[in-house]
C-alpha positions as CSV (number, residue, x, y, z in Angstrom):
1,X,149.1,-94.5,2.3
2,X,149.3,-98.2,3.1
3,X,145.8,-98.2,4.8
4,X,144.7,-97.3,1.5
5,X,146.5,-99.5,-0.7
6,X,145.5,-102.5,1.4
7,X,141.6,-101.2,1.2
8,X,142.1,-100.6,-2.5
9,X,143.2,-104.6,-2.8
10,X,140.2,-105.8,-0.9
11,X,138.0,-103.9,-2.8
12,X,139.3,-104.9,-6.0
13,X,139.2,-108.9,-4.5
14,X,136.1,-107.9,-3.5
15,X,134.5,-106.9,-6.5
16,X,136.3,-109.8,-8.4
17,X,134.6,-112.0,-6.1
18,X,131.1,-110.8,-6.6
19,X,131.7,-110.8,-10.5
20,X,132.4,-114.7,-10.6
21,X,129.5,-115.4,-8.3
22,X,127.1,-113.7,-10.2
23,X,128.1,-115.2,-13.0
24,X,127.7,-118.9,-11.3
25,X,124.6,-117.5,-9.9
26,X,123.1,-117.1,-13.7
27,X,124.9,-119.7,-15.3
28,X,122.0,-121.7,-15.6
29,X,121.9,-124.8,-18.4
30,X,118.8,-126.1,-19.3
31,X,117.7,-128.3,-22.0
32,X,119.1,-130.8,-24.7
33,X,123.2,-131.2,-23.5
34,X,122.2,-129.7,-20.4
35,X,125.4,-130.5,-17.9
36,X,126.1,-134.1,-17.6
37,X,123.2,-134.7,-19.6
38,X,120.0,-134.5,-17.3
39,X,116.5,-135.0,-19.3
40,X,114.0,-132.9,-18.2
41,X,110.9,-135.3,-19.2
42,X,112.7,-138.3,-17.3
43,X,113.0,-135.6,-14.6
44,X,109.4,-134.8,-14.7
45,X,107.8,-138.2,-14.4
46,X,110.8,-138.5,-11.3
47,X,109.3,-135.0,-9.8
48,X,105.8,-136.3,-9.6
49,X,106.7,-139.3,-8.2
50,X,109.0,-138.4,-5.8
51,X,109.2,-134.6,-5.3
52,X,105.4,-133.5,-6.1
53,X,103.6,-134.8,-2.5
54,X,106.1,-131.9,-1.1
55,X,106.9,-129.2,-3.5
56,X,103.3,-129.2,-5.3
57,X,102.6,-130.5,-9.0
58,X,104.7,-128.8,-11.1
59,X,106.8,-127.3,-8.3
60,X,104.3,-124.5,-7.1
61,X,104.4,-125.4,-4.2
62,X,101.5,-126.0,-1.8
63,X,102.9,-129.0,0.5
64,X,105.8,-128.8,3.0
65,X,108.7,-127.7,0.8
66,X,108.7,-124.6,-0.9
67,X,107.7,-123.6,-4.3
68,X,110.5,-124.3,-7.2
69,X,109.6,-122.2,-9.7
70,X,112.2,-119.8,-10.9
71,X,115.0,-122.0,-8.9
72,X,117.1,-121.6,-12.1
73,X,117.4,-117.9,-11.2
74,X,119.4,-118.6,-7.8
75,X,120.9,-122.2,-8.6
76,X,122.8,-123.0,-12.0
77,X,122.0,-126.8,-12.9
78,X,125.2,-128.0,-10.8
79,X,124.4,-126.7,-7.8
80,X,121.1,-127.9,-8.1
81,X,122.1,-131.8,-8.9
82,X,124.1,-131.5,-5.6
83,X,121.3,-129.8,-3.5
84,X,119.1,-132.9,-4.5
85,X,122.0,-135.3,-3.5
86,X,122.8,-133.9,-0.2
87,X,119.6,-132.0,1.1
88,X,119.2,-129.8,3.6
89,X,116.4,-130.8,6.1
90,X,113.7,-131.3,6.7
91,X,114.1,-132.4,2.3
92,X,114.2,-136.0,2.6
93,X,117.7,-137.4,1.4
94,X,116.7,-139.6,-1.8
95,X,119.7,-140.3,-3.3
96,X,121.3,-142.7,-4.1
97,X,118.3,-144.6,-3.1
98,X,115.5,-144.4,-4.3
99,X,117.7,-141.7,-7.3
100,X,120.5,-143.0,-9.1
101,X,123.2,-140.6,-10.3
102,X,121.3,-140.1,-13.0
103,X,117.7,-140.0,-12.0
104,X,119.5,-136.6,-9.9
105,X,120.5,-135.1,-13.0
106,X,116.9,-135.6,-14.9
107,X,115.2,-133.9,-11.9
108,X,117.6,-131.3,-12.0
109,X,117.2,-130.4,-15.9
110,X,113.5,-130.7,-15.1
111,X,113.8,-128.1,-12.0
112,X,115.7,-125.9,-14.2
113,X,112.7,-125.2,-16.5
114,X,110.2,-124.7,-13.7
């Protein structure tokens, strides 16, 4: 009996778990008030100039890093401003130089409607 009360409380952590991180997973904000205020046509003048030679115009790919569209699908807009502050390699780490704080957040909201 306690074998299954214990697998019974897993499960239900378990499923609570998967709950909040598909919601995270979805929670994507894009646009006007986007979170902490990214704008996406800053972000897309930032893209070509710093993001395009890898990810192709528009982010469809074509150079070394992989395509971006649809990234909104598997990174909300948070998790997307930190990806671009601390990359993994081989994406080159460009903030806080040559991106300020905020330049991060533009190419973010701009990522978010690719």
């Amino acid at each position: 009996m306690r074998i299954f009360r214990a697998a019974a409380i897993v499960l239900i952590l378990a499923a609570g778990a998967c709950t909040t991180a598909s919601y995270q997973r979805n929670a994507v904000t894009v646009g006007p008030g986007a979170t902490s205020g990214g704008d996406r046509k800053s972000g897309s003048a930032l893209f070509d100039s710093n993001c395009s030679t890898c990810h192709g115009p528009e982010g469809s790919g074509g150079g070394i890093g992989p395509s971006l569209r649809g990234e909104s699908r598997r990174l909300n807009y948070d998790t997307l401003v930190s990806w671009i502050e601390d990359p993994e390699p081989p994406m080159p780490q460009l903030f806080p130089h040559p991106l300020s704080d905020a330049q991060v957040r533009d190419v973010a909201a701009y990522v978010s409607t690719l």
